[in-house]
ZAMARGU-4260 file (C-alpha; in steps of 0.2 Angstrom, whole numbers, plus 5000, padded with zeros to 4 digits):
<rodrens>
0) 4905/5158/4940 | 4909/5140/4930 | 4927/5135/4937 | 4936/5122/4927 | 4942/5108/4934
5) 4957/5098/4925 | 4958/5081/4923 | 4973/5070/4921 | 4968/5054/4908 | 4979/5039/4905
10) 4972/5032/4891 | 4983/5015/4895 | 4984/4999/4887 | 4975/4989/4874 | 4958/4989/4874
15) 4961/5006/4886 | 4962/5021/4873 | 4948/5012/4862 | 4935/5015/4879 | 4944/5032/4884
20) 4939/5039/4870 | 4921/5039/4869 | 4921/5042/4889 | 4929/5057/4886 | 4919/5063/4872
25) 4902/5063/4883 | 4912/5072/4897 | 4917/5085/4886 | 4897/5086/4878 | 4892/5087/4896
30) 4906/5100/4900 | 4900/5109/4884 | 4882/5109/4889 | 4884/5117/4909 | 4887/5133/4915
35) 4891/5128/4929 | 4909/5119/4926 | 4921/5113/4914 | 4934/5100/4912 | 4950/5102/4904
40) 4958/5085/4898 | 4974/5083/4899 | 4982/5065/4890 | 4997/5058/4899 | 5009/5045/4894
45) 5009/5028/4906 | 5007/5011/4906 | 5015/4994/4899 | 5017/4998/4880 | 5026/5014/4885
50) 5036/5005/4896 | 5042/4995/4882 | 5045/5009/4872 | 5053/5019/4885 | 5058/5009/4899
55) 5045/5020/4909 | 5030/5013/4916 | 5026/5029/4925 | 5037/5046/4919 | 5039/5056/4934
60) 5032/5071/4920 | 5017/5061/4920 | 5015/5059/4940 | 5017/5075/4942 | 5004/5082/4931
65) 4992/5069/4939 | 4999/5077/4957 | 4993/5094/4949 | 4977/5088/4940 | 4960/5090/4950
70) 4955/5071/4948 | 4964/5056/4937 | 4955/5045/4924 | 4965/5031/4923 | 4959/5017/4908
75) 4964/4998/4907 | 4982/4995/4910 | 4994/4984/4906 | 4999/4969/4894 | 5004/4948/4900
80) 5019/4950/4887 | 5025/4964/4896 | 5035/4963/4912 | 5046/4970/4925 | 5064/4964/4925
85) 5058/4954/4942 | 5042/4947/4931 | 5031/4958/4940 | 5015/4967/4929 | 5018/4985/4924
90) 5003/4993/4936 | 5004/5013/4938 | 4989/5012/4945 | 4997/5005/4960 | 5011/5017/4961
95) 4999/5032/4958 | 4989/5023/4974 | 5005/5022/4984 | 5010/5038/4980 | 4996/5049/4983
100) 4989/5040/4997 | 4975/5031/4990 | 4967/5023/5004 | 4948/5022/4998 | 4944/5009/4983
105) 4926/5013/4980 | 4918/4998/4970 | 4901/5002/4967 | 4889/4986/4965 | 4873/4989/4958
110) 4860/4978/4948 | 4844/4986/4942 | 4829/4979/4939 | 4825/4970/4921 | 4846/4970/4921
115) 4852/4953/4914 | 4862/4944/4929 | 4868/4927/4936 | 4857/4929/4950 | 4838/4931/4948
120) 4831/4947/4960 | 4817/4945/4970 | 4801/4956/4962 | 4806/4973/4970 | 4823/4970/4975
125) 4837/4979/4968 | 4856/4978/4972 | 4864/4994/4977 | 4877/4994/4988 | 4895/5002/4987
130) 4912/4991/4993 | 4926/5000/5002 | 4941/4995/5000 | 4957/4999/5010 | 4971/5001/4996
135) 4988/5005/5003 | 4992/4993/5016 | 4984/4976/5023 | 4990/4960/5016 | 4997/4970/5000
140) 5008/4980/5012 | 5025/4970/5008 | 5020/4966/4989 | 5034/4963/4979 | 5045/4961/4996
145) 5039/4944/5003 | 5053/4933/5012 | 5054/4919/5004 | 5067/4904/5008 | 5068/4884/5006
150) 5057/4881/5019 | 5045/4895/5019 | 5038/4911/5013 | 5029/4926/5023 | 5020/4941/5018
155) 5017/4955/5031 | 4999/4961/5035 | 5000/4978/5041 | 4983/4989/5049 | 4988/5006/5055
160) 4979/5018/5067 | 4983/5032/5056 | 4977/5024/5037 | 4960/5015/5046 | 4954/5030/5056
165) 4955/5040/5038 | 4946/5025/5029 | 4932/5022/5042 | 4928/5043/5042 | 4926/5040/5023
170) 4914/5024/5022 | 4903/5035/5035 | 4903/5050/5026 | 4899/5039/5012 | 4884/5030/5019
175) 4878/5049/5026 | 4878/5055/5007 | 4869/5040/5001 | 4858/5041/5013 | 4852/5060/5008
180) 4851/5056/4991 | 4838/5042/4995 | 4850/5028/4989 | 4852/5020/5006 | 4849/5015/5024
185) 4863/5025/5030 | 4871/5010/5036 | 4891/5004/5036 | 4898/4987/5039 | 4913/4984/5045
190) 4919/4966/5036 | 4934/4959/5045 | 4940/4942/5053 | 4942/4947/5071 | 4937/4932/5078
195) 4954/4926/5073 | 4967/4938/5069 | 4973/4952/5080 | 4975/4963/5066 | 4955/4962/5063
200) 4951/4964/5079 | 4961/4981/5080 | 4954/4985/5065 | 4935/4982/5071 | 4938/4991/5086
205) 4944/5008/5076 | 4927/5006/5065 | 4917/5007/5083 | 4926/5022/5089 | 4921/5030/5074
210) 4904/5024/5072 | 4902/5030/5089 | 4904/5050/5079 | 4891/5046/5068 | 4876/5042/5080
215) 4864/5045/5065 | 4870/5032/5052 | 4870/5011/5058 | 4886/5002/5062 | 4886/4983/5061
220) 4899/4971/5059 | 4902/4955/5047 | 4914/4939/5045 | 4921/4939/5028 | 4916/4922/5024
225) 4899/4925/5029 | 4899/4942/5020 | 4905/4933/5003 | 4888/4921/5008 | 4876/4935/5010
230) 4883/4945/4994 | 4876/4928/4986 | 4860/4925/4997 | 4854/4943/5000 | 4863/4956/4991
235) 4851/4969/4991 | 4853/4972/5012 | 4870/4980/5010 | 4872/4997/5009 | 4892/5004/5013
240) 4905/4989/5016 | 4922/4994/5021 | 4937/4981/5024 | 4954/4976/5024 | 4965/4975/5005
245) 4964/4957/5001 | 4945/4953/5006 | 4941/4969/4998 | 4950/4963/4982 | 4942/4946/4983
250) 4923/4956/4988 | 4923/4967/4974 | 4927/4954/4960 | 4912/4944/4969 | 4903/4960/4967
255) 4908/4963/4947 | 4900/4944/4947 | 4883/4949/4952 | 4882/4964/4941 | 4885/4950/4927
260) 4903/4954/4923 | 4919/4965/4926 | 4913/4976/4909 | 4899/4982/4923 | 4913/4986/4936
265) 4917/5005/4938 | 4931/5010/4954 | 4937/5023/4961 | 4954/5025/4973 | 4953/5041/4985
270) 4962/5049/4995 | 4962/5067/5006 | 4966/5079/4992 | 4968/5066/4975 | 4957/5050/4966
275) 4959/5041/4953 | 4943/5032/4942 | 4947/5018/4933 | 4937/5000/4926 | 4940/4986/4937
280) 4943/4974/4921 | 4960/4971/4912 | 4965/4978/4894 | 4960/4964/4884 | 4974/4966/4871
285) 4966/4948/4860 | 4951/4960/4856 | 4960/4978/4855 | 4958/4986/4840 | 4941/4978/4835
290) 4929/4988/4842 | 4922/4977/4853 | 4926/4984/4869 | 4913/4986/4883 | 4912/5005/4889
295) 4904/5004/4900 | 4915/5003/4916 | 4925/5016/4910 | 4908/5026/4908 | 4902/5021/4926
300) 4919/5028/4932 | 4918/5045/4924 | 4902/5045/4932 | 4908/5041/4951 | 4923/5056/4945
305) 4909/5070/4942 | 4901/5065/4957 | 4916/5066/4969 | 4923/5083/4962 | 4903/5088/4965
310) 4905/5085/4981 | 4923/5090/4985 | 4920/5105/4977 | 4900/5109/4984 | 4895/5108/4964
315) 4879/5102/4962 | 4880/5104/4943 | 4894/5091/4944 | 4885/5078/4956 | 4868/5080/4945
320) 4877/5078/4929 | 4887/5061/4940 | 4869/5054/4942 | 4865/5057/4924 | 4877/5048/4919
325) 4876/5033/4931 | 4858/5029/4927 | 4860/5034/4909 | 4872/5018/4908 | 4862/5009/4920
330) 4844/5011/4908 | 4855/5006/4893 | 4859/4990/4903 | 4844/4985/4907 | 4834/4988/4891
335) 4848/4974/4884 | 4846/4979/4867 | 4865/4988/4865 | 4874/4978/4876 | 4893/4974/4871
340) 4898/4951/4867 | 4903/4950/4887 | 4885/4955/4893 | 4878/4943/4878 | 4875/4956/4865
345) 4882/4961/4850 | 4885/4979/4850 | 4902/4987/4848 | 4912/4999/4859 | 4905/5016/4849
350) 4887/5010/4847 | 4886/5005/4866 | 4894/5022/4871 | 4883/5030/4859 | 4868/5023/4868
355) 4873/5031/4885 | 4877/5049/4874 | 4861/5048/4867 | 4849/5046/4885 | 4861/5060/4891
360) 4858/5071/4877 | 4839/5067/4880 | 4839/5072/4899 | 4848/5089/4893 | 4837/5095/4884
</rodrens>
C-alpha cells in the first residue's frame, strides 16, 4: 500500500521561495507518478522577512508542525538587513538543529565527469565523497555566549560521549549504504586534530571503538590541515568523512568549491527521528525576484530527502526516485548547456529546473 509521507517546507528568504517552488513541483510530479508513495506538502511561515513582520523568526506553530512532519525542506534563509536585537543573523535553521537534535550535516561533494570545475580531473577520475559534519556542539557549542572582556575573549569547544557515539554510528552506516549501492569503498575517515587537542584525541578514540562494530567497512584517520590538502590534491580517494563543527563548516565550503560553486552544494541535518534538507548557499536578496536563481542545490537536497525517508522507511520507490533525481541534476550539469550565471551560463531558475524535470520525465516513462 502507497503511504504518504508529509513534508514540512519553509520556503525562506529572498531568492528562497523563487527555488522552492520548482523543487516542489518535480516532487509532487514524482509523487504523482509512484504508487508506491506520496508526499504531502505543507508550507510553513519562518525566516528573516517574517521575523520583520512579526517579530518571529521561528513561531512555535511552525516548529511544531516540523516536530510533526516526516522530513523538513528548508530553503535559503535569511537577509544582511535583518538582525536580531544582539546583531545576530535570523537562522532557524539553527534553532530547528538545536532543537531536534540535528547532529548529522551531510554535505554531499560530487563532480562528474565532463562537469565544469576549478580543478581539472584526471581521465577517469570522479569526485564523490559525502562530508559529515557534527551540528550541535563543537566550537559552535557556546555560540552567541562567548566571554568576552578587555583583555580577552573565549569560546567553549564541547565533544560529548553521548552526541559522537550517535554521529560515528551514522558516518558508518553511511559508508555501508554507499558501499552497496556501488558508490564507494566503504571507507570512513575520522578528520580531527588530535595530535594537539585533548578534545580530538577523545574524539578519535570514540570513532575507533565504533569502527571496531563495523569490521567490514575501512577506518582511517586524517589531520584537518592535511585533509583540506588532499581535498585539493586528490579528491577523488575520499569516500565518508566525518568531523568536528568548525572544520566541518570550513570542509564542506572547500567542498562546494570543487563542485564549482555553493549553487552545487545540497545538505542535509539528521538526526534519530527528524532531518532537515536545505542549500548550503545564502538567499541572494540582490538577484530575488529576477529569475536567475540557481536550483540546483535545493534540487540536490530534495534528492538526499527521498533518499533518506527511502531508507528510514525500507521504500525503495523513494531511494530509486532519490537517485533519479541526483543524477538527473548531475547530467544537466555536465552537459553545460542550461546552467544558471554562477556556473557560467545563462539560463534562469525555471529553465534550469525545467531541464532536470524533463530527464526525470524521460526516465519515467
Amino acid at each position: 500500500m502507497s503511504k504518504t509521507f508529509e513534508i514540512a517546507v519553509f520556503a525562506g528568504d529572498g531568492i528562497g521561495p523563487e527555488i522552492t517552488d520548482p523543487t516542489v513541483k518535480i516532487l509532487r510530479a514524482m509523487s504523482d507518478a509512484s504508487n508506491e508513495y506520496s508526499l504531502n506538502f505543507q508550507d510553513l511561515p519562518a525566516g528573516a522577512a517574517h521575523y520583520a513582520a512579526t517579530g518571529e523568526s521561528l513561531p512555535k506553530d511552525s516548529m511544531d508542525a516540523a516536530r510533526q512532519a516526516d522530513a523538513i525542506l528548508l530553503s535559503a534563509m535569511g537577509l544582511p538587513d535583518v538582525r536580531y536585537a544582539d546583531g545576530t543573523e535570523i537562522s532557524p535553521q539553527i534553532d530547528l538543529r538545536k532543537e531536534l537534535t540535528l547532529f548529522a550535516g551531510v554535505r554531499p561533494v560530487t563532480v562528474r565527469e565532463g562537469q565544469r570545475g576549478p580543478l581539472s580531473l584526471p581521465k577517469g577520475k570522479e569526485i564523490d565523497f559525502v562530508l559529515i559534519r557534527e551540528s550541535t556542539e563543537g566550537l559552535f557549542y557556546s555560540q552567541g555566549c562567548g566571554e568576552i572582556t578587555n583583555d580577552e575573549a573565549r569560546e567553549t569547544l564541547l565533544i560529548t560521549r553521548d552526541i559522537s557515539e550517535k554521529l560515528f554510528k551514522f558516518a558508518f552506516e553511511l559508508a555501508g549504504n554507499r558501499k552497496k549501492a556501488g558508490r564507494g569503498p566503504g571507507r570512513v575517515t575520522c578528520v580531527d586534530k588530535a595530535n594537539v587537542f585533548r578534545a580530538f584525541a577523545f574524539f578519535r578514540e570514540l570513532f575507533d571503538q565504533e569502527a571496531l562494530r563495523n569490521p567490514d567497512l575501512v577506518a582511517d584517520h586524517a589531520y584537518v590541515d592535511a585533509t583540506a590538502l588532499w581535498m585539493v590534491q586528490k579528491p577523488w580517494d575520499f569516500d565518508v568523512l566525518v568531523t568536528e563543527n568548525m572544520f566541518g563548516d570550513i570542509l564542506s565550503d572547500l567542498g562546494a568549491g570543487l563542485m564549482g560553486g555553493l549553487g552545487l552544494a545540497p545538505s542535509a541535518d539528521i538526526g534519530l527521528e527528524h532531518a532537515v534538507f536545505q542549500p548550503c548557499h545564502g538567499s541572494a536578496p540582490d538577484i530575488a525576484g529576477h529569475g536567475l536563481a540557481n536550483p540546483f542545490a535545493m534540487i540536490l537536497s530534495a534528492a538526499m530527502m527521498l533518499d533518506w525517508l527511502g531508507i528510514k522507511h525500507s521504500n525503495e520507490a523513494l531511494v530509486a526516485d532519490g537517485n533519479r533525481l541526483r543524477e538527473a541534476v548531475e547530467r544537466v550539469v555536465a552537459r553545460g548547456k542550461t546552467l544558471t550565471r554562477d556556473l557560467g551560463g545563462t539560463s534562469g531558475t525555471d529553465d534550469a529546473a525545467a531541464a532536470v524535470q524533463a530527464l526525470v520525465a524521460m526516465e519515467t516513462v
